[in-house]
Every structure is written in C-alpha cells, then in structure tokens.
C-alpha positions in Angstrom: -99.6 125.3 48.3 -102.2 126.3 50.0 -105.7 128.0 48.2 -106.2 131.6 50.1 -109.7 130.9 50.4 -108.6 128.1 53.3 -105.9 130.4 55.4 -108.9 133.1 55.4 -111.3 130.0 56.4 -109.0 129.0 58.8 -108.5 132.6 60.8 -112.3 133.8 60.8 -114.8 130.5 60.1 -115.0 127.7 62.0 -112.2 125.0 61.1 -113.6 121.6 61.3 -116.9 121.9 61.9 -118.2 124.3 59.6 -121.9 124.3 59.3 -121.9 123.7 55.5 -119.8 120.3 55.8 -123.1 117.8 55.9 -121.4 114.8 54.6 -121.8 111.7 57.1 -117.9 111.7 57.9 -118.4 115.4 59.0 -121.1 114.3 61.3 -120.0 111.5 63.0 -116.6 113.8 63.5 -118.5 116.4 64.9 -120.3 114.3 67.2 -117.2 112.5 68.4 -115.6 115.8 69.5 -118.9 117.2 70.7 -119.8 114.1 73.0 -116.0 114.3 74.3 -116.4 117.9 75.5 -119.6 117.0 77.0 -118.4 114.0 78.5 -115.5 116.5 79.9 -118.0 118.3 81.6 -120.1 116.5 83.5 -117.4 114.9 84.9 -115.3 118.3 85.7 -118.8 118.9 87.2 -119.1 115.9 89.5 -115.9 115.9 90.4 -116.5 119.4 91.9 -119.5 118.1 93.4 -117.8 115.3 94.9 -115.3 117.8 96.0 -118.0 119.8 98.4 -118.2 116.4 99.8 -115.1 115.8 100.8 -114.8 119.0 102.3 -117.3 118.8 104.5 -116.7 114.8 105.7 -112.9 116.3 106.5 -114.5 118.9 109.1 -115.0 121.7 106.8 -118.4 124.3 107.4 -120.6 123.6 104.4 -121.1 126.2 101.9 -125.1 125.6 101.0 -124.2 128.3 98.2 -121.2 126.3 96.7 -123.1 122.5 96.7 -125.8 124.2 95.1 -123.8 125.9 92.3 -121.5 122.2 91.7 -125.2 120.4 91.7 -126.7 122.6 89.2 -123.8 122.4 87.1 -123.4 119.1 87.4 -127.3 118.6 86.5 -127.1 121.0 83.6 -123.7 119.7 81.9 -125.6 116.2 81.9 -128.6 117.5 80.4 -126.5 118.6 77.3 -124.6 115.8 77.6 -127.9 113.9 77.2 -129.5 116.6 74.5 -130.7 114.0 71.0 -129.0 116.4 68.6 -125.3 118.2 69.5 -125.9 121.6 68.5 -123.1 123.3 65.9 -121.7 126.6 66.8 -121.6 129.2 64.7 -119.5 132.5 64.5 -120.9 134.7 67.7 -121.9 134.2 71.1 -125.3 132.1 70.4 -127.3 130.2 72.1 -125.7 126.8 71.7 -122.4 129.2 73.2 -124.3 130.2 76.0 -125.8 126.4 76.7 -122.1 125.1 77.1 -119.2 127.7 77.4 -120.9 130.5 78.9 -122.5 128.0 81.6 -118.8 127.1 82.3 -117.3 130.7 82.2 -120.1 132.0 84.7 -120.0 128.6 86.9 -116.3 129.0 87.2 -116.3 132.7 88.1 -118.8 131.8 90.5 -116.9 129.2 92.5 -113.9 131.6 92.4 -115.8 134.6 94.2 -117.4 132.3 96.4 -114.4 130.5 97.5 -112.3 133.0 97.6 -108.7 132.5 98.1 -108.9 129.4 99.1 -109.2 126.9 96.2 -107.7 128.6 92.4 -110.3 127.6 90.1 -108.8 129.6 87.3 -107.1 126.7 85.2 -110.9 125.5 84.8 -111.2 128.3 82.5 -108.9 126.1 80.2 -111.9 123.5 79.5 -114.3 126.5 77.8 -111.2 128.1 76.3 -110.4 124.7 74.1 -114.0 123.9 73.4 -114.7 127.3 71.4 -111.5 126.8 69.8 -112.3 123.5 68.4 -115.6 123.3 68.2 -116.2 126.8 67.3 -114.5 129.9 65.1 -111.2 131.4 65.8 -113.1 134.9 66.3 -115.7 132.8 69.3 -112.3 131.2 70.7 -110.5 134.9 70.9 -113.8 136.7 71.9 -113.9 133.5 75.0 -109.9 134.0 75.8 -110.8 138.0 76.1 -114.3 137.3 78.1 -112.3 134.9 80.2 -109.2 137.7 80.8 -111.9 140.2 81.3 -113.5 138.9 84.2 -109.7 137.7 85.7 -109.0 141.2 85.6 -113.0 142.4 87.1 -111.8 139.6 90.0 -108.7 141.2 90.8 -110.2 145.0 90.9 -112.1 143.3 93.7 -109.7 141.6 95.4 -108.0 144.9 95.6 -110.8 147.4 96.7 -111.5 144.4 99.3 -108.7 144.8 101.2 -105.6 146.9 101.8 -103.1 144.3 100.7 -100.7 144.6 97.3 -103.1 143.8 94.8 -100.2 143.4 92.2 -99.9 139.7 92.7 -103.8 139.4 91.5 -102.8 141.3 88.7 -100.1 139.5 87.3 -102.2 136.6 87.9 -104.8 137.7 85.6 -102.7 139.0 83.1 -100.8 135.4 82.4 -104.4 133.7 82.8 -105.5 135.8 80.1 -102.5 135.7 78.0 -102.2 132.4 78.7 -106.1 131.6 77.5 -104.9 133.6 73.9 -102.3 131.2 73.3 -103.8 127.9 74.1 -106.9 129.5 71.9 -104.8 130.1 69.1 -103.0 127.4 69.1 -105.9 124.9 69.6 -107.4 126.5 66.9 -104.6 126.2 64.3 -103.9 122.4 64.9 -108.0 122.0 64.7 -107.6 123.7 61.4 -104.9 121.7 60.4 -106.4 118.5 61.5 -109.8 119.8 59.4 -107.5 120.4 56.7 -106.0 117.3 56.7 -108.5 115.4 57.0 -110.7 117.1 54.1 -107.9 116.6 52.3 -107.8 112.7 52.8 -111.3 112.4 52.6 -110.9 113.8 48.4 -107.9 111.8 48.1 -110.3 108.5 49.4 -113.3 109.9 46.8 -111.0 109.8 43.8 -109.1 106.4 45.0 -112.8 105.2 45.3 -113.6 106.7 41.9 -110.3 105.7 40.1 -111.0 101.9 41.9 -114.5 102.1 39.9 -113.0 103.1 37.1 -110.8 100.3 36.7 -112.6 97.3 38.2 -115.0 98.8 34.9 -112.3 98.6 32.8 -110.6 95.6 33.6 -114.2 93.9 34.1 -115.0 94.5 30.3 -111.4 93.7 29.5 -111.4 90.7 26.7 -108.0 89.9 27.9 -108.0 87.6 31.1 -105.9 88.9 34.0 -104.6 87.5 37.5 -103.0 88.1 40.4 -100.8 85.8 41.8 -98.9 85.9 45.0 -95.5 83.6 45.4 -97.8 80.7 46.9 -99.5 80.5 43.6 -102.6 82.0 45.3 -105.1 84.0 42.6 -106.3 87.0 44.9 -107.9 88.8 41.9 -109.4 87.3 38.1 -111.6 89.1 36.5 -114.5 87.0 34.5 -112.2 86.7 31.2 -109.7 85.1 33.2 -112.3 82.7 34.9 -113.9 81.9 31.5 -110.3 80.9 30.9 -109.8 78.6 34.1 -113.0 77.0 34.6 -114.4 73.5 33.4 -117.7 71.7 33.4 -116.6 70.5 36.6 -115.1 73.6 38.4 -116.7 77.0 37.5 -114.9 80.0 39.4 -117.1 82.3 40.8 -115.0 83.6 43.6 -111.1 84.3 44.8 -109.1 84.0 46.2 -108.4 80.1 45.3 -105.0 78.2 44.4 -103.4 77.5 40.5 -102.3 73.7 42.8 -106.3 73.3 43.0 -106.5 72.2 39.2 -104.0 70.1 37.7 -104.9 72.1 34.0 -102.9 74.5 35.7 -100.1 73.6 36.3 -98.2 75.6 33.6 -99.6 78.5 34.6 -98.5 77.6 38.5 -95.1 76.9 37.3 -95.0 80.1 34.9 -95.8 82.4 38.2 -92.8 80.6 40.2 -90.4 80.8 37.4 -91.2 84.4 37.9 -91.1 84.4 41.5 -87.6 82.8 41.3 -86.6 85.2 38.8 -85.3 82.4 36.9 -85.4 83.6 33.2 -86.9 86.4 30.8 -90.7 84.8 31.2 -92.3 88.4 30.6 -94.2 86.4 27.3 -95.1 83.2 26.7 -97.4 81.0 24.9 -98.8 78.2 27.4 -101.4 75.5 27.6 -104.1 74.1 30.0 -105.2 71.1 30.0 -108.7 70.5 30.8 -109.9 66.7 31.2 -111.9 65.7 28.7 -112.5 68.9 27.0 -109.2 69.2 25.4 -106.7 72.0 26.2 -106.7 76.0 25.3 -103.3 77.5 24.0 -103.0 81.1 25.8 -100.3 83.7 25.4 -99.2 84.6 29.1 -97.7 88.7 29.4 -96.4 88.6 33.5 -95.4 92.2 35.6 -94.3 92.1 39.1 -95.7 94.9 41.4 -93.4 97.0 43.4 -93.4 96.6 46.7 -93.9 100.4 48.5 -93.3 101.7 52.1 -95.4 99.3 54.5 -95.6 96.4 52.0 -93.8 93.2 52.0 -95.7 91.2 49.9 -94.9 91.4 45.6 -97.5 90.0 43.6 -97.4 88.8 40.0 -99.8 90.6 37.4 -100.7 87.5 34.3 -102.5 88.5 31.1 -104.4 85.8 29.4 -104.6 86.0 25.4 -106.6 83.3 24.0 -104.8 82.1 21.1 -107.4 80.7 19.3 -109.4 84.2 19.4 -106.0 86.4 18.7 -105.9 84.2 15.3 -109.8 84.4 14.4 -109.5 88.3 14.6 -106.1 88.0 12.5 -107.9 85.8 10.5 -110.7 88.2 9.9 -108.9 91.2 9.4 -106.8 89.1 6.6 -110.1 88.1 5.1 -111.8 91.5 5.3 -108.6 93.1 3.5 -108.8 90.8 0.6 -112.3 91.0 0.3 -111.3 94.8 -0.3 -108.8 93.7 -2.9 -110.5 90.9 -4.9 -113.7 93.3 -5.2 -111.4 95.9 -6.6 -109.8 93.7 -8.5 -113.3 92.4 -9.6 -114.4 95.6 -11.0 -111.0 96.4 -12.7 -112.1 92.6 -14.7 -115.4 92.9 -15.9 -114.9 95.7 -18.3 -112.1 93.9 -20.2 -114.2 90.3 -19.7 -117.3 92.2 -21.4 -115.0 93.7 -24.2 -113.7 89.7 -24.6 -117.3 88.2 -24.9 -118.8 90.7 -27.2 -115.2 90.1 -29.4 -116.1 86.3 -29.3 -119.4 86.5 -30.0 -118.4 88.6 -33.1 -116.0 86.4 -34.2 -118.3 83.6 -33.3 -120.4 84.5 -36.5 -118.0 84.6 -39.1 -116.3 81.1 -38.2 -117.5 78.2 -40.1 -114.4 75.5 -39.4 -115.4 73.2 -36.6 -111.9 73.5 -35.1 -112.5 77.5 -34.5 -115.9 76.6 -33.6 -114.8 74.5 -30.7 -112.4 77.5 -29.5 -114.4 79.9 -29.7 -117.2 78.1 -27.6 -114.1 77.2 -25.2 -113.6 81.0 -25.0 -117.2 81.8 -24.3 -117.5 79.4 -21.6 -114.6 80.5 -19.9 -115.5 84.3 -20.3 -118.8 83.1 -18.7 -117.0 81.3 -15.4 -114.9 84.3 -15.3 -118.3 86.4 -14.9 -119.3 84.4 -12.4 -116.4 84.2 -10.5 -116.5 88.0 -10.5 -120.2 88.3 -9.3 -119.9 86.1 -6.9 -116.4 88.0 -5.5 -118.7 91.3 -5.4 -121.3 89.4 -3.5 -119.0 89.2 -0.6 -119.3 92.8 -0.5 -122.7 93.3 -1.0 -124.1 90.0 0.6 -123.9 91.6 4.3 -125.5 94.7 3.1 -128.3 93.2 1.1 -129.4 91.7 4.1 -129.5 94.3 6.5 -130.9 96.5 3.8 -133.9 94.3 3.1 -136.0 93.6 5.9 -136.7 90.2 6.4 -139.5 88.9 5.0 -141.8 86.0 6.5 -142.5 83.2 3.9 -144.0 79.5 4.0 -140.6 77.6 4.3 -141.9 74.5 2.7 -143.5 75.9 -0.4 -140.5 78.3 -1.0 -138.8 75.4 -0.7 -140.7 73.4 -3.0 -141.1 75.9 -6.0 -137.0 76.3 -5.4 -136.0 72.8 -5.6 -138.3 72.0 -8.5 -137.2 74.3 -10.8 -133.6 73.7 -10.1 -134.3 70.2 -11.1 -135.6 71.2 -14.0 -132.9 73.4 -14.9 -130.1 70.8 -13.9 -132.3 67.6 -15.2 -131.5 66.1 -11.6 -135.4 65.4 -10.9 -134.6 61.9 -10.3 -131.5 62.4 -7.8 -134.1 64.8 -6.0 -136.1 64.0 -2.8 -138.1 66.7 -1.1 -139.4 65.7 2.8 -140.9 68.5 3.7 -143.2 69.3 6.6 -147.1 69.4 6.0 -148.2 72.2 8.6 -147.2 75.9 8.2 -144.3 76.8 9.0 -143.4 80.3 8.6 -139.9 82.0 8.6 -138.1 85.4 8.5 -135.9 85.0 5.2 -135.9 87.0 1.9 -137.5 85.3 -1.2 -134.4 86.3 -3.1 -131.9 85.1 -0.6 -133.2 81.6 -0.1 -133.4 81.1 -3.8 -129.3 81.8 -3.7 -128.6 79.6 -0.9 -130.5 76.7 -0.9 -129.1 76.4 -5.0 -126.0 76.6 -4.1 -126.3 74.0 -1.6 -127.9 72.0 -4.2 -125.5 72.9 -6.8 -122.7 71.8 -4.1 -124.4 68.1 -3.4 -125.0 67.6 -7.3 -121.2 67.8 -7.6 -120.4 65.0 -5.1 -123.4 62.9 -5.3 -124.2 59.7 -7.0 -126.2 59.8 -10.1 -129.2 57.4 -8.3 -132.4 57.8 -7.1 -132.7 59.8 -3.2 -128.9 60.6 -4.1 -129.8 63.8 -3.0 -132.7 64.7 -0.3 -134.1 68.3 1.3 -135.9 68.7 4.4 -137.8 71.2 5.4 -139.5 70.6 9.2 -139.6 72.0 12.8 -137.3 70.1 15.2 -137.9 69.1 18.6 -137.3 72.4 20.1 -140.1 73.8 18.4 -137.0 75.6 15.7 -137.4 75.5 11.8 -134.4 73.6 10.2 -134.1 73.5 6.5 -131.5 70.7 5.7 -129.8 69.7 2.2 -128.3 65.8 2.4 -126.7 63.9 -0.4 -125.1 60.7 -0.4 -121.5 62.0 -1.3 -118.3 60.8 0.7 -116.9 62.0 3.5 -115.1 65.1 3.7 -111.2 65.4 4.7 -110.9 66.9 7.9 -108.8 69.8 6.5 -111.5 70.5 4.0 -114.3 70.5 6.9 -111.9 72.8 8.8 -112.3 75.8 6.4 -115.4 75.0 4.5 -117.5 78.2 5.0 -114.0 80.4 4.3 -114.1 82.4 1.2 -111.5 81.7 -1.7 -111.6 77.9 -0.3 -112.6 74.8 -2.4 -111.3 71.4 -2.9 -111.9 71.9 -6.9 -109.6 74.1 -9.1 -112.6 75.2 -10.9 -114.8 76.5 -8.3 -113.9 80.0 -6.7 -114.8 79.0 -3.5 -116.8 81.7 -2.7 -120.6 79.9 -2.6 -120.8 78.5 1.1 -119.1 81.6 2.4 -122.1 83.7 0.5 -124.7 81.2 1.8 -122.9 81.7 5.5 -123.7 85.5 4.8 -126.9 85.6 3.7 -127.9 83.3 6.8 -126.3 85.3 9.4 -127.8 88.5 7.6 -131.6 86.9 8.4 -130.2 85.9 12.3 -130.5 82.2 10.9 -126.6 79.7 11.0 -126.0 77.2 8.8 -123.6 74.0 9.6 -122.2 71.2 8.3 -122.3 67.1 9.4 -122.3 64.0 8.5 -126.0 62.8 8.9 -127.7 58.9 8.3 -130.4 59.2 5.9 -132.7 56.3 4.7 -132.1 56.4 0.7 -132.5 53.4 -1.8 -134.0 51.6 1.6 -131.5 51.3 3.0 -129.9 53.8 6.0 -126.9 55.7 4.5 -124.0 58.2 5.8 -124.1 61.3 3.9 -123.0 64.7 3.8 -125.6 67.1 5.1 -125.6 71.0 5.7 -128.2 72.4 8.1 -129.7 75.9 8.2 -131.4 76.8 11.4 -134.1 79.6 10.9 -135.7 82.2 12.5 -139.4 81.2 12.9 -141.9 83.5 12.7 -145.2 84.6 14.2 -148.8 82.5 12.1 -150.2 84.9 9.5 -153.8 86.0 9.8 -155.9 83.8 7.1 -156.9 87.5 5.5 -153.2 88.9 5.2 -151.7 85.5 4.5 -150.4 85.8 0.6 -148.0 83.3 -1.2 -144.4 84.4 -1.4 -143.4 84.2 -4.9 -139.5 84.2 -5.0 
C-alpha cells in the first residue's frame, strides 16, 4: 500500500527528479535523462537544418528566414547540450523551462507559421511535451500540453481569418494535438513516477541488504564457531577466520577464498563429509570429524551441515559447515563443571568449619584430663586430623577468594631474589630441609609485579610439593631466581624427584587432583591463580640440573613474571613479605 504522501508527490511535485533527492544515484539518474533529452535535441535540430538543405539542393527557393531559425536552434540546443551542470526543473515556468522547452515550443511554432501548410511540424510538439513530463512536475507537463493546445488553437484562428476556406479541419486538428499532448503528458508522467517510485524503492531495499550484509559479515566474523561454504566441487567460496584458524598449518595459512578442501590432504574428511551431503547419502546433519595435519597432529571438530535453497534464477545449492572445536567445547564444559563445584565445595566448606572448630576445642578438652598413653595417642590422632581437615577447608575457600585477592590488591613491585631468599630460608627452617635446599639466584636487581603475600603462598607450596618427591640429599631440591634470555624474569623450583605419569602431568594444575590420598589437591591450582591474578603463568617440565656434580633430570615448575620498571635509589624500600 502505498503512503498518501507519494500519490500527492506524484500528481503535483516532480516524480523522479525532485530537487531534494541529492544522493549520487539520483544524480547520475538525472543526468542520464537530462543528457538524452538534450542529445534529442540537437539532433531534432540538425536534422531540421539538414532539412533546409535538402530543400534547396532539390530546386526549392530558399527561405533565409527558415535556415536561420533551424541554425539558431540548432546552435542553441548544443550550447545546453554542452552547459557543465544540467539544470533541475522545478515546479513553474523557470528559467531552466524557458532554456529548453520554451525554446522548442516557440522554435516549433515558428517553423509552422513560416512554412505554412506545407510541412506539419506539429508532432514536434511531442519532444517538449515528454521532457516536462519527465524531467519536470505533473503541473509544468499539464501547464506545457495547455501552452502547446493553446497556440494550436491561436494557429488555426489564423489560418481561418487568412482565407475563406472551412477552417473546421484546422480546428479538429488542434483539438486532438492538444488532447493528444494531455494524454501523452499524463501518461509520461505516471510511468516516470512509477519508475521514480520503483526505483527509490530498490534503492532502500539495496541500503538495508547492504546494512543487513554488514551486519552479518560482523556477526559471523566474531563468530567462535568456524563456518564454510561449500559448493558440490568441494570448492570453499566463504570461511570466516575461525574456520581458517581451523584449516591452516605452518605450511599453508588461508588468507583468501575461494580455494579447494582436494588442496590439503588434512581434509579429506571434511571433502568427503560435503559430498556425502551433496549425494544425499545419509543423515550427516552432525558429525564429529578429524584433520589431520602433518606433523602437528590432528584436531577433532564437530561438523553441523545445511543445504541452501536454491530460489528463482539460481541453480547452484551450496553446503553451509559449522566447525566446533572439540577440544574447546570440552575446556568450556570443563570449566563450567569446575566453576560449579567450586560453588559447592566452598559451601560445603563453610557448612564444616563450625562443627571442625566445635571437634578441636572438644579434643583439646578432653586432651587435658587423659593420662593413659593409649588415649593420648588418639587424641593426638584426632587433633592432627581436625588440623588437615582445617586445612583442606582453607585451602577449598581459597579457590574462591584466590582470584579476587588478586585483583583486589594491586600488584606490588618487589626485589624477586631477596623475596626469594627470606622465603626459602625460613621455610627451611621451618621444614629442617636446609640441606636439601639450593638457592641460585641472580645478583643484579631484578624487580617484579607480585604481592609479598602471594609469593610467600606459592613459592611454599611449590617447595612443599618438591619436599614430598625429592631425595633426602644435598641439591635434592634447587630455586632459581634469574632473567632469561628474552630479557623476562623466571622464578623456577627444581627437585630431583621422578618423573611424572603422563596422566598425572595431564591434570596437574586442576583443582581436587592429586596423586596422594592425603593431599586435597587444591595447592598448584591456588598457585595457578595467584600467578594468573599478577599477569604472571606458571608451567611444568622436566628440566637437567647439575646437582651432587653431576647433570640430573628433575622435575621443575617455572613461573614466568611480570618485570617491572628500576626503582629510584630514594623510593627504593625492602619488601618485607
């Protein structure tokens, strides 16, 4: 349905080239139109001039009146025709009117008095007729069709005070001219207006495909989720950079499409998958695929395939693939899981520690009126247990609070090796381990962005952790502190233990996970925490240290650090943790 404001547009403003369309379609439109009237022109204009010629090479008397009248047209149609800038018309007779269609109109009525009977010049009336209705309002083209039947009409008073003939013929002549120049006004006008209409029309319908295409080539850019389009050749017109992340190696990286799944012989699956489609041989909306990259192993993906429709004017069906990454699609299972019994065990934590307290404070009670040995030994047995439990629950709230600790503090820069050294002394004192302990640490400053507090936690646990495994010598167990070669600081505990069981190594910073029943197997997932709460990452390898003299394998975890910025001398203080 059409809005009221465009039928009244339509009947009395100008259709398609109304002055306030200023888009560059508009005026390139305009100008097309406006250069093909003009064009029209100058050569209705020579071709009348040419005509004078003709007349007089076949014998007829020149009319000096006549040749000059076609040669001034003919000079003044090219001179618009010529002009930098067409010229718009607006609603009345202006002066871009009188340039073009009142030249015409007073040229035409011209050659018809001058000629007389001789030569009917009135269809010429047609050209200025069609011009004001397209280029101009339907109230210009009406008010030209009426100027035009107007000076029929003057013509044919003439003709009939001239001589004594029936002037009727004259008449009728100029009444169908003139009702003849309404109708092909009107009409010109209305399919103008519909054309304008139409083709304002397409033009919004091409500004929101453009804006809907942004829209999605956004969306499906940011997409996590790799997607393809595959024709039946196995040809990828469209992947968007999930989906090359996907596909490329080392060796082939994909920055542009269209390009072939046959290219790569990792894909092969994936080629086969989009033909089994094709073929329609099988349900193969879902399934879980791999490619095989040489030498880098191979990446397990869940493939989702939709065929496109083929519409009106299309032949061609084309095969829609979503990637899903496996390996991610677990992790983020695998972290929602963890996150949700975090929640629990910390609840479950706090619903604990009041009955724990209640059991200590009951054993130490009882713990003073005992004197047998034998009840002694229990309740010591209960107290150490009540004591483990306590720990295992502050170390379950830690989880909790380990990520928000370090966010809250702001990172403080400290003197890694010092910390360092204070820290591993006194837990060598506190363990008796001072022999097992060796400390290489680096002689210049070396300052980094870590809280006090937090590096107390994890570098004993990690010394807590090697105590467990290591050997009871000298160098068993060995800390370095130092820059390495890229200029990073790296803080690294080693100890001589054996070699970890690739299951263990799999899951070692994963909370509830220990290879003792006695541990809660919360401490490296703390330490992991803390680190990533400071922007520093810890890891885990196996590491040749010399210990004893002699060069040993050994298990060795790593923290890499943020370094910070030298002190000045005045505002450098010791950071007591």
């Amino acid at each position: 349905m059409s809005h009221p404001s465009d039928s009244m547009h339509s009947w009395f403003g100008p259709s398609l080239l109304d002055e306030r369309l200023e888009a560059p379609e508009e005026q390139q439109e305009f100008k097309r139109l406006w250069l093909g009237f003009m064009t029209a022109r100058v050569m209705l204009g020579l071709v009348l001039l040419l005509l004078q010629v003709t007349l007089y090479v076949l014998g007829q008397a020149p009319n000096v009146w006549l040749a000059l009248l076609c040669g001034a047209y003919f000079a003044a149609t090219l001179m618009v025709r010529v002009a930098p800038r067409p010229r718009r018309m607006g609603h009345t007779f202006d002066q871009s009117w009188l340039s073009s269609i009142g030249v015409d109109v007073v040229v035409f009525t011209a050659l018809h008095l001058l000629h007389g009977s001789s030569i009917n010049y009135t269809p010429l009336y047609a050209l200025p007729v069609l011009q004001a209705a397209v280029l101009g309002s339907l109230t210009l083209a009406m008010g030209t069709a009426a100027g035009v039947t107007l000076l029929l009409l003057l013509h044919s008073t003439w003709q009939a005070l001239r001589g004594p003939g029936d002037a009727t013929p004259f008449f009728i002549q100029a009444a169908l001219t003139g009702a003849g120049s309404f109708v092909v006004a009107f009409l010109a006008h209305q399919l103008s207006a519909r054309l304008a209409s139409e083709q304002q029309r397409a033009r919004r319908s091409q500004h929101a495909m453009r804006i809907q295409q942004q829209v999605n080539d956004l969306v499906i850019e940011s997409l996590t989720d790799g997607i393809l389009v595959v024709d039946v050749r196995g040809t990828v017109h469209a992947a968007n950079p999930a989906a090359r992340h996907m596909l490329q190696t080392d060796e082939r990286p994909i920055r542009h499409t269209p390009f072939s799944l046959a290219d790569e012989p990792g894909w092969q699956s994936l080629a086969e998958l989009a033909f089994q489609v094709f073929t329609g041989r099988g349900d193969f909306h879902h399934a879980d695929i791999g490619i095989e990259h040489l030498g880098q192993g191979s990446r397990r993906m869940r493939v989702r395939t939709r065929m496109t429709t083929a519409h009106w004017g299309e032949s061609e069906i084309l095969c829609v693939m979503f990637l899903q990454d496996l390996r991610e699609m677990e992790a983020r299972m695998r972290t929602e899981k963890l996150a949700s019994m975090g929640r629990m065990s910390a609840a479950v934590a706090h619903e604990i520690r009041n009955p724990l307290a209640a059991i200590a404070q009951a054993n130490a009670l009882l713990e003073e009126d005992i004197q047998e040995p034998r009840h002694i030994r229990l309740t010591q047995m209960i107290r150490q247990n009540a004591k483990r439990l306590d720990r295992i629950v502050d170390d379950v709230l830690n989880i909790s609070r380990a990520g928000k600790q370090a966010t809250a503090f702001e990172s403080r820069v400290l003197e890694l090796a010092p910390s360092v050294q204070r820290i591993c002394l006194d837990w060598a004192q506190q363990t008796g381990s001072s022999a097992m302990l060796a400390l290489h640490l680096a002689t210049h400053p070396l300052p980094v962005h870590f809280d006090p507090e937090h590096l107390r936690r994890v570098l004993v646990n990690l010394l807590d952790n090697a105590r467990r495994y290591a050997r009871q010598l000298p160098d068993a167990i060995q800390v370095h502190a130092r820059a390495d070669a890229s200029g990073q600081a790296l803080l690294a505990v080693w100890s001589d233990g054996p070699p970890m069981e690739p299951s263990v190594e799999q899951h070692l910073f994963e909370p509830f996970f220990s290879s003792e029943s006695r541990s809660s197997g919360l401490g490296l997932y703390i330490c992991r925490e803390l680190c990533e709460g400071h922007g520093a990452a810890i890891g885990y390898h196996r590491a040749r240290r010399i210990a004893r003299d002699t060069l040993m394998d050994g298990n060795e975890f790593f923290i890499t650090l943020r370094q910070a910025a030298l002190p000045s001398p005045a505002s450098r203080a010791p950071a007591t943790p």
